[in-house]
C-alpha positions as CSV (number, residue, x, y, z in Angstrom):
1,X,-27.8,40.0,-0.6
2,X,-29.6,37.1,-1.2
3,X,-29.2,33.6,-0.2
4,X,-28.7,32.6,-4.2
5,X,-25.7,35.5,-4.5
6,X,-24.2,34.6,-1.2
7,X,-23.9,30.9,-2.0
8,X,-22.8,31.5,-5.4
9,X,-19.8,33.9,-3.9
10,X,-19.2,30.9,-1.3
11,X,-18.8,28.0,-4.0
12,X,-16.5,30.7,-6.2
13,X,-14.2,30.8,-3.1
14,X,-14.4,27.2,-2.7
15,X,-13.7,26.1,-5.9
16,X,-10.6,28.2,-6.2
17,X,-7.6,26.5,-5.4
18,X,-5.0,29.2,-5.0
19,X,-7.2,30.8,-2.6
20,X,-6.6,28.0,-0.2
21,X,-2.6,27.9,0.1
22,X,-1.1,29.0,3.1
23,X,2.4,29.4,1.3
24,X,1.8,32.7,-0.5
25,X,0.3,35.7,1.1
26,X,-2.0,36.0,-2.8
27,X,-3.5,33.6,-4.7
28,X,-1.3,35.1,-8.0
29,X,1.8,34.0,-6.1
30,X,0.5,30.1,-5.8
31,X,0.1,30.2,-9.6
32,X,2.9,32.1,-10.8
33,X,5.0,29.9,-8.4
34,X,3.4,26.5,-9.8
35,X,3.7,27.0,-13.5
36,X,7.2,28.1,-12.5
37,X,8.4,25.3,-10.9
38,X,6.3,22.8,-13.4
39,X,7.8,24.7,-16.0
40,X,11.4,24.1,-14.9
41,X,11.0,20.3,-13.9
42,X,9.0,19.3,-16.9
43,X,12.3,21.1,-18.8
44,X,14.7,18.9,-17.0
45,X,12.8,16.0,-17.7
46,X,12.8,16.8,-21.1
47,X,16.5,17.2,-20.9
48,X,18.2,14.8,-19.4
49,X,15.7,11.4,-20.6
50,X,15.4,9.7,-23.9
51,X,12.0,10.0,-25.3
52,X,9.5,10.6,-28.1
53,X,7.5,13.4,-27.6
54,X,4.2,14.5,-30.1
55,X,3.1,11.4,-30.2
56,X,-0.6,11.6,-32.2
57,X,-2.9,9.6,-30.8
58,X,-6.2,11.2,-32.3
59,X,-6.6,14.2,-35.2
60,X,-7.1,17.6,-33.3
61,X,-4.1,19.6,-32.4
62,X,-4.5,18.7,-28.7
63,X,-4.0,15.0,-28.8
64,X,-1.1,14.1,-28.0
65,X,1.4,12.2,-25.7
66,X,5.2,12.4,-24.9
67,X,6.5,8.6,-23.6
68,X,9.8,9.5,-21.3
69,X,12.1,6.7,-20.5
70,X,12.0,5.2,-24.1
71,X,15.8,3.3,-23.3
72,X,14.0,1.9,-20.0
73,X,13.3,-2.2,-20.7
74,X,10.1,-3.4,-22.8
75,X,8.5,-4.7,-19.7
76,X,9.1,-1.5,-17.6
77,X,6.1,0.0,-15.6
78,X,3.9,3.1,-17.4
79,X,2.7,5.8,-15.4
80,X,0.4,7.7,-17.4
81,X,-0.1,11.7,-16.4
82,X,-3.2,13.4,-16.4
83,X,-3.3,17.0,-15.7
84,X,-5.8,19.7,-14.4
85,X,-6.1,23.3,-15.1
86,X,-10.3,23.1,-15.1
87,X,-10.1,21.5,-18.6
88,X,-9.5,24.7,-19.7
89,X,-5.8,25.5,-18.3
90,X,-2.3,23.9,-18.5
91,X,-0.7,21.6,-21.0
92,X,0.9,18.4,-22.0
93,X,4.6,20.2,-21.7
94,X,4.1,21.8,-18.8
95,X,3.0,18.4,-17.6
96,X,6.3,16.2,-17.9
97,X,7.5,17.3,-14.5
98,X,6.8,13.8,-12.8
99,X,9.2,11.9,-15.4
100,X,12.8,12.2,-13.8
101,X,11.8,10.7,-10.6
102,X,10.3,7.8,-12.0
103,X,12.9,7.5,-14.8
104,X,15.4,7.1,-11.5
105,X,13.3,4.0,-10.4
106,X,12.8,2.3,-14.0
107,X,8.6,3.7,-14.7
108,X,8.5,4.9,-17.9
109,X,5.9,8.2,-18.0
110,X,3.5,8.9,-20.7
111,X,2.2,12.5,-20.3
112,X,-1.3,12.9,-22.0
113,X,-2.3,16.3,-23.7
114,X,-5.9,16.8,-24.7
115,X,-8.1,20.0,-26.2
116,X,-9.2,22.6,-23.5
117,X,-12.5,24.2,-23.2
118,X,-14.1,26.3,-25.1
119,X,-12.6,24.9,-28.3
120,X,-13.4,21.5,-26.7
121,X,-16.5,20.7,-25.3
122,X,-15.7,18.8,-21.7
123,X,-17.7,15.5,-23.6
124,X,-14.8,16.2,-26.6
125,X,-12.5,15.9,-23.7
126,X,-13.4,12.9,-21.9
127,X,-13.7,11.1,-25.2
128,X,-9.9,12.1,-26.2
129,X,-8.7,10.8,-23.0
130,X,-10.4,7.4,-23.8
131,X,-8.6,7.8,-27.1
132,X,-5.3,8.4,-25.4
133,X,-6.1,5.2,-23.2
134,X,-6.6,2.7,-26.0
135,X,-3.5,3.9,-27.3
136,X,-1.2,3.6,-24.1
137,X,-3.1,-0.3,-23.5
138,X,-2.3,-0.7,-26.8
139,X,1.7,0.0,-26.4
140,X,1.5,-1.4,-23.3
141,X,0.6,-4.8,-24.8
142,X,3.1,-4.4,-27.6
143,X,5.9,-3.5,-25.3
144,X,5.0,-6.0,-22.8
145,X,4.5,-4.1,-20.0
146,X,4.1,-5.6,-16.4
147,X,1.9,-2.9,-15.3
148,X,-0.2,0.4,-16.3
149,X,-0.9,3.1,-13.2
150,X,-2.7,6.5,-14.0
151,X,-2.2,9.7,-12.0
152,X,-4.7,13.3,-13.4
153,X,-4.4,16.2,-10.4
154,X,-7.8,17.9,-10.1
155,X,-9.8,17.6,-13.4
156,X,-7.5,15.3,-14.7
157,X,-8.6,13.4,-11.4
158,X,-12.2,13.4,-13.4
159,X,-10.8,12.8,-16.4
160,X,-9.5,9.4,-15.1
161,X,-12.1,8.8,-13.0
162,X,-14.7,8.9,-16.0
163,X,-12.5,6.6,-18.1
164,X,-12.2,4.0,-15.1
165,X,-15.8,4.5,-15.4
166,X,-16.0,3.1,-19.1
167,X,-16.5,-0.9,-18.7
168,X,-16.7,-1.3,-22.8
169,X,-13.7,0.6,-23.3
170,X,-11.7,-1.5,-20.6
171,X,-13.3,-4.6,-22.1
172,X,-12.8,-3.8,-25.4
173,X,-9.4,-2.4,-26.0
174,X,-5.9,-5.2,-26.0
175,X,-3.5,-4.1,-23.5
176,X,-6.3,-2.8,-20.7
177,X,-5.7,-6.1,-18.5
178,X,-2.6,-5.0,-17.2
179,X,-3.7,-1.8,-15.7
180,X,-2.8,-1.8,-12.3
181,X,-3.9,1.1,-10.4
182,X,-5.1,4.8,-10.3
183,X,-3.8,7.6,-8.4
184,X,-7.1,10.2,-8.2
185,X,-5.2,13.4,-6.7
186,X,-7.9,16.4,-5.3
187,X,-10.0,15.4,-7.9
188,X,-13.6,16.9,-8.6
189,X,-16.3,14.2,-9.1
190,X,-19.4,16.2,-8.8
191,X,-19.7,18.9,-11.4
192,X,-23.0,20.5,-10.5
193,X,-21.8,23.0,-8.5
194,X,-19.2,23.7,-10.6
195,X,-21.9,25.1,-12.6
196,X,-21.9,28.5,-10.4
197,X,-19.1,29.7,-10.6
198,X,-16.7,31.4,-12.8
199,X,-14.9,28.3,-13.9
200,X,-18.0,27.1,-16.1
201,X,-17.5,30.7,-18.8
202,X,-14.9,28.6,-20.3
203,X,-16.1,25.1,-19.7
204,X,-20.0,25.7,-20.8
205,X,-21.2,22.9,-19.5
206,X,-25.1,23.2,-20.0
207,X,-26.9,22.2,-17.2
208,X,-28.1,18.7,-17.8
209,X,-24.8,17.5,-18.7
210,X,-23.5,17.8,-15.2
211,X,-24.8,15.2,-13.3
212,X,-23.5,12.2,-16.8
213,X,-20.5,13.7,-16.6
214,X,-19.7,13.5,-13.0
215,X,-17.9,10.2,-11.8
216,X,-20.3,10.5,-8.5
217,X,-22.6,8.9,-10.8
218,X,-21.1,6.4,-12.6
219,X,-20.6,2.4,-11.9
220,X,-17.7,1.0,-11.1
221,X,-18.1,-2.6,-9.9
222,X,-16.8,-3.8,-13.4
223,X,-13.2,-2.8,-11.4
224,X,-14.1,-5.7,-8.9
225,X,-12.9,-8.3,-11.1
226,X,-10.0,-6.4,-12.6
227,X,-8.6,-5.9,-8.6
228,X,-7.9,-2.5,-9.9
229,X,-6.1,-0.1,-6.7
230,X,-7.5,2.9,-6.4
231,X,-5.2,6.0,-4.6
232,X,-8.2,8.8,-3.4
233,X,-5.5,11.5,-2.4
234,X,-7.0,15.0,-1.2
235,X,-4.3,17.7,0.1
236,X,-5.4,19.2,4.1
237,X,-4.9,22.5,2.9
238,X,-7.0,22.3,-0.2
239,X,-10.5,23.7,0.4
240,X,-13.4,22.1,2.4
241,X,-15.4,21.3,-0.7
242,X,-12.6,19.4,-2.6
243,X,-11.8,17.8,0.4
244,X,-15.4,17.0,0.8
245,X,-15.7,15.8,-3.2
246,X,-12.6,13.3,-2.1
247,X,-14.6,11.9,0.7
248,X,-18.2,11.6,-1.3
249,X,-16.4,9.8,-4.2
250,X,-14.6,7.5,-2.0
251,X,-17.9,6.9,-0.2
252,X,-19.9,6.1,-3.4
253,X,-17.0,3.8,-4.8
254,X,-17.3,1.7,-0.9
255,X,-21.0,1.3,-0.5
256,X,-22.8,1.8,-3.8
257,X,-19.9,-0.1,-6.1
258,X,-18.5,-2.2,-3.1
259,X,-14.8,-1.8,-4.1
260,X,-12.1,-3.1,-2.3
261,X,-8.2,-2.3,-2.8
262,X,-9.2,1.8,-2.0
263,X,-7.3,3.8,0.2
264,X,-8.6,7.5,1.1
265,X,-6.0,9.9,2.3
266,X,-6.3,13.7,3.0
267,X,-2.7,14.7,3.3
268,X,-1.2,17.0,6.0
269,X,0.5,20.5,5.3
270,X,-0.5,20.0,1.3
271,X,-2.0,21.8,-0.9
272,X,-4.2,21.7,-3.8
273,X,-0.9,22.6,-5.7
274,X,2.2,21.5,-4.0
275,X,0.5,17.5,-3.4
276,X,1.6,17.4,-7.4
277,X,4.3,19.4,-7.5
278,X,6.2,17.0,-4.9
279,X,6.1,15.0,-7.9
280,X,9.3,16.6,-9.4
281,X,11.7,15.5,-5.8
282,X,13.3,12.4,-5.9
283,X,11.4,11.6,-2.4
284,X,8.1,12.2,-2.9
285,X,5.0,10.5,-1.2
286,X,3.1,9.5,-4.6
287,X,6.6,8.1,-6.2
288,X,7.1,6.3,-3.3
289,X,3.4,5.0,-3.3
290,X,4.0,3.9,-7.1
291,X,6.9,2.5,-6.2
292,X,5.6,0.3,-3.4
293,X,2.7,-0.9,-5.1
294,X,4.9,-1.9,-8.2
295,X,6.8,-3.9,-5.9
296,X,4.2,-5.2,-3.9
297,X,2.4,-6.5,-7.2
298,X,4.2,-7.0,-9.9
């Protein structure tokens, strides 16, 4: 076999989540078991707390957003949830499992749906999720608001990460001063590798898109001023290259961008899966960070 072959099996292993878990004896079990518990929580959620789901926020069948906690006060905290699923898996209702938590401690949660690959192009989708921004600032502002936070799990990790990324946007848009903080959680941030391996047959990213659409890449000291927190959260049990991705972004955003207000954290016994699912318990480590950094700075 040759040294091409080989490293293309090794980054197919590596850049397969469910592969990784030492919960489930096969990597069908860690799936089946997350979009069954998602799909239970996000049902409670959308149960048991006022809201306005189907919210349009751009013209394609993909864009849109569900608001949770619509009886919480005006001023109330948003968390806005960005979820993965290789930008080609996964969806906006399977994606409201966060809210009841939250709703508990007064954050309202915007859940953001988007197009998935192939119908989108991964450009499409980057550019929805900057649509989906300017409208949260935007009812942010109009609600008044005391403070924005954004959470995406895996490529919805990138997908905030790239819109952090977009100075004009965050100068340009009414509402995008109160942003507060981002939660990046086992993100990817370099895409070139990505492109050997069976996730890019769906994705189609042509080569000399990867390295523009990789946060790795992108400048981030217009976040300086704006004393914008950012949460880099990787799980112990996900594998040793998203754990390394984790590492490299948090590296680039300390000595090339010189941020401050970072924390790096690669959490023990979690994996790529269950650090997000946690997010449906009342007592769950990234609630509980929300909640102290609301408290701490707002």
């Amino acid at each position: 076999m040759s040294t091409t072959i080989m490293d293309a099996v090794d980054l197919e292993t590596e850049y397969t989540p469910s592969r990784w878990s030492q919960r489930f004896s096969t990597p069908q079990e860690v799936l089946q078991n997350h979009v069954k518990l998602v799909t239970a929580a996000s049902e409670l959620a959308t149960n048991n707390i006022p809201h306005k789901i189907e919210i349009e926020y751009g013209s394609t069948p993909g864009q849109k957003l569900d608001i949770f906690g619509t009886d919480l006060p005006k001023d109330a905290p948003i968390l806005v949830f960005i979820h993965g699923g290789y930008w080609q898996e996964l969806s906006r209702d399977l994606s409201r499992y966060p809210a009841l938590p939250l709703y508990r401690c007064k954050v309202k949660t915007i859940v953001v749906g988007y197009d998935l690959c192939p119908l989108a192009t991964l450009a499409e989708i980057i550019h929805q999720i900057q649509n989906a921004a300017r409208f949260v600032f935007e009812y942010a502002e109009n609600m008044g608001s005391r403070g924005v936070y954004f959470a995406g799990h895996s490529a919805g990790a990138h997908l905030v990460a790239k819109l952090l990324a977009n100075s004009d946007l965050l100068d340009s848009t009414i509402g995008s001063d109160r942003l507060q903080a981002a939660f990046l959680i086992s993100g990817v941030y370099d895409l070139r590798e990505l492109l050997h391996t069976s996730v890019n047959d769906a994705v189609q990213l042509p080569t000399e898109w990867a390295k523009p659409l990789s946060p790795l890449f992108d400048c981030y000291s217009h976040l300086h001023t704006r004393k914008v927190r950012l949460y880099i959260i990787a799980g112990q049990n996900d594998s040793p290259r998203f754990k390394k991705q984790s590492r490299e972004f948090y590296e680039h955003l300390l000595d090339v961008c010189l941020i401050q207000n970072m924390y790096l954290e690669i959490k023990d016994d979690f994996d790529h899966f269950d650090i997000v699912e946690c997010l449906s318990n009342d007592n769950n480590y990234l609630k509980n960070l929300l909640v102290h950094d609301i408290r701490k700075h707002l």
